[in-house]
PLY file of the C-alpha trace (Angstrom):
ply
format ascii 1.0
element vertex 119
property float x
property float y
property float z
element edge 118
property int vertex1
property int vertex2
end_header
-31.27 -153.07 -33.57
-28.72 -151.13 -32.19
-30.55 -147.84 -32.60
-33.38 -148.96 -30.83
-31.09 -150.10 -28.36
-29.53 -146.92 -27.67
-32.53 -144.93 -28.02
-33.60 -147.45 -24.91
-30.55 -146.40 -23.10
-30.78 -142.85 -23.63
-34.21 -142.64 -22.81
-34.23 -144.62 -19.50
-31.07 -142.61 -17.75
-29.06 -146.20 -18.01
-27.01 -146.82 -15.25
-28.81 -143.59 -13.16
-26.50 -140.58 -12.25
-23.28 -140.33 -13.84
-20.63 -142.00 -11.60
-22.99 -143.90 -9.00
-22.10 -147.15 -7.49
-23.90 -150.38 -7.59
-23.74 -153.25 -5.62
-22.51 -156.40 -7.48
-25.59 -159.35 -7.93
-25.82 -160.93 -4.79
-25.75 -164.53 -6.66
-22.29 -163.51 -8.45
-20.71 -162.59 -5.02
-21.96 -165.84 -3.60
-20.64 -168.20 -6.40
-16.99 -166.19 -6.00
-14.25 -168.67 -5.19
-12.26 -169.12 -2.22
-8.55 -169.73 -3.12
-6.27 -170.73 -0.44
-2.90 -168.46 -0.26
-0.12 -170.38 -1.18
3.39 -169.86 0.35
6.09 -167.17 -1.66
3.29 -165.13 -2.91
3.66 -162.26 -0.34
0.11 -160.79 -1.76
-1.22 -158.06 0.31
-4.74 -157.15 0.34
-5.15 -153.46 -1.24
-8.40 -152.60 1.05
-6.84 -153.12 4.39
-2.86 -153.35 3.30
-2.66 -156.14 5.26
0.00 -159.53 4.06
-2.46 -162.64 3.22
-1.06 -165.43 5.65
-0.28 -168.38 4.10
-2.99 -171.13 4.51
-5.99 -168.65 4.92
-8.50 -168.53 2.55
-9.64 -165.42 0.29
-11.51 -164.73 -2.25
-10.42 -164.72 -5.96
-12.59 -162.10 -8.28
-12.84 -163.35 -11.92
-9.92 -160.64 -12.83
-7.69 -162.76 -10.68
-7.09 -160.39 -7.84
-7.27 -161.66 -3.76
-9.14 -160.08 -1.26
-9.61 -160.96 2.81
-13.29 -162.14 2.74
-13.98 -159.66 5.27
-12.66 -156.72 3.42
-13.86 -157.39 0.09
-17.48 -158.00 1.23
-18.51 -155.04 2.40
-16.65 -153.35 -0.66
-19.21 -155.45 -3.21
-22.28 -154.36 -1.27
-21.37 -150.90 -2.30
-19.78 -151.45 -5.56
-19.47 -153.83 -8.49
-15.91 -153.58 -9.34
-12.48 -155.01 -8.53
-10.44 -152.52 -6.30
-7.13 -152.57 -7.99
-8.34 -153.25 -12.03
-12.36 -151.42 -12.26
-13.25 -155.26 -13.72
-17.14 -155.18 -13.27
-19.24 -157.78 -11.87
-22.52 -157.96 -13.20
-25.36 -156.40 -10.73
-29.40 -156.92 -10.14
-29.57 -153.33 -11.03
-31.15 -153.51 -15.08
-30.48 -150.22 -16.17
-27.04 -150.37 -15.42
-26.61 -153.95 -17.12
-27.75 -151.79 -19.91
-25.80 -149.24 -20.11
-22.72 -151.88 -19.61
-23.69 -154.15 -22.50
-23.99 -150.48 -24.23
-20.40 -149.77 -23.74
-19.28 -153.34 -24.76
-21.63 -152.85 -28.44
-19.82 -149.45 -29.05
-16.41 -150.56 -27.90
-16.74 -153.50 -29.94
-18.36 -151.96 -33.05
-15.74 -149.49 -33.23
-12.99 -152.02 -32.92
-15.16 -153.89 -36.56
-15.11 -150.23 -38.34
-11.61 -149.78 -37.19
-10.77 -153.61 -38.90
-13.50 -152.99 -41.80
-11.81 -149.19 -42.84
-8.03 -150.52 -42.63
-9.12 -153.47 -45.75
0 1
1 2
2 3
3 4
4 5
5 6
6 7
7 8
8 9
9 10
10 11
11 12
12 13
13 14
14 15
15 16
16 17
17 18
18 19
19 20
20 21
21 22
22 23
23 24
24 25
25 26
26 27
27 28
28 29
29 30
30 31
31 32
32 33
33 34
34 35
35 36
36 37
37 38
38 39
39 40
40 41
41 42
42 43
43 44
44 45
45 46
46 47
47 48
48 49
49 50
50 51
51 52
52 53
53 54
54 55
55 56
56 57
57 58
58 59
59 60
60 61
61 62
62 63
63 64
64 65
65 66
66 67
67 68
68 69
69 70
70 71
71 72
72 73
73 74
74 75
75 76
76 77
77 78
78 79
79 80
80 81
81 82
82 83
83 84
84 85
85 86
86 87
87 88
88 89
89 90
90 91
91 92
92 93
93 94
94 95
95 96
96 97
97 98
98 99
99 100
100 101
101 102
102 103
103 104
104 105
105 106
106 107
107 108
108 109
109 110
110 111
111 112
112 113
113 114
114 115
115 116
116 117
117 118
């Protein structure tokens, strides 16, 4: 149940020290696409401000925003977000899947009470 749930949470510290940064799962960051950049779309890459040449592949985060291999790499060993939106990738660390699916329940329970109260 959902009290059980986020007695669990609670409990265990989900998601250790407020504000720390996890890595993203290794096996998400491997299955990531590689998009090649297609001409007109003058993207820059918001880690190292450099233009994305046309031709050259980068990767493509499931939020839709391009990276330079090279730069965004390093950034998901540190962190499991995307630079420019926050979306999270999933991570290998449990306690902090927790604590995400946590947020999702509430955020989605109070968007039901919102809908049931309004009838």
């Amino acid at each position: 149940t959902l009290i059980n749930c986020r007695r669990f949470v609670t409990a265990n510290g989900c998601g250790g020290e407020a504000g720390r940064e996890v890595a993203a799962a290794a096996a998400v960051v491997v299955a990531l696409p590689s998009v090649e950049v297609k001409s007109g779309r003058g993207a820059e890459c918001v880690i190292c401000r450099e233009e994305m040449r046309e031709g050259r592949d980068v990767c493509e985060l499931p939020c839709h925003h391009l990276f330079h291999w090279m730069c965004i790499l390093p950034w998901l060993r540190k962190r499991n977000t995307c630079p420019c939106c926050r979306f999270q990738l999933p991570t290998d660390d449990v306690y902090g899947e927790i604590q995400r699916l946590w947020e999702v329940l509430v955020k989605e329970g109070r968007q039901d009470l919102d809908q049931y109260q309004r009838r």
